[in-house]
N, C-alpha and C positions, 0 to 999 in steps of 0.2 A: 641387736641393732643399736641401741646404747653407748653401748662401748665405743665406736666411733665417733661419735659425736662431739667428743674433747679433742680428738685428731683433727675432726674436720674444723674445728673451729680456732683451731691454731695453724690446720692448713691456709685457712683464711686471711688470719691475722698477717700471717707472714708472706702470703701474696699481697694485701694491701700494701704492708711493708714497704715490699722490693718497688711497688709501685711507684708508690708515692717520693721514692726516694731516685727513683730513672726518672722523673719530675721533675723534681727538685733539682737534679745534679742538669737537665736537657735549657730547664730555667736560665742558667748561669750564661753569662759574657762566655764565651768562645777563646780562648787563648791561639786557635790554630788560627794562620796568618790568613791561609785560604777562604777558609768563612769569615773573620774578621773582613776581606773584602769585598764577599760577595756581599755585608752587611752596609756597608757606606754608600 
């Protein structure tokens, strides 16, 4: 059962990852004109 456990924990690592970073990038000013309007 061991053995897993360095898998699971860089499974983890790398979902917080992707998280954190569809975050960060959902954060940002909108370039698309359509959202840009529905924003004003």
């Amino acid at each position: 059962m061991n053995d897993y456990s360095s898998a699971i924990t860089i499974l983890i690592a790398v979902s917080a990852a992707l998280t954190i970073g569809v975050v960060f990038v959902l954060k940002q000013p909108t370039d698309l004109p359509i959202l840009k309007d529905k924003q004003d």
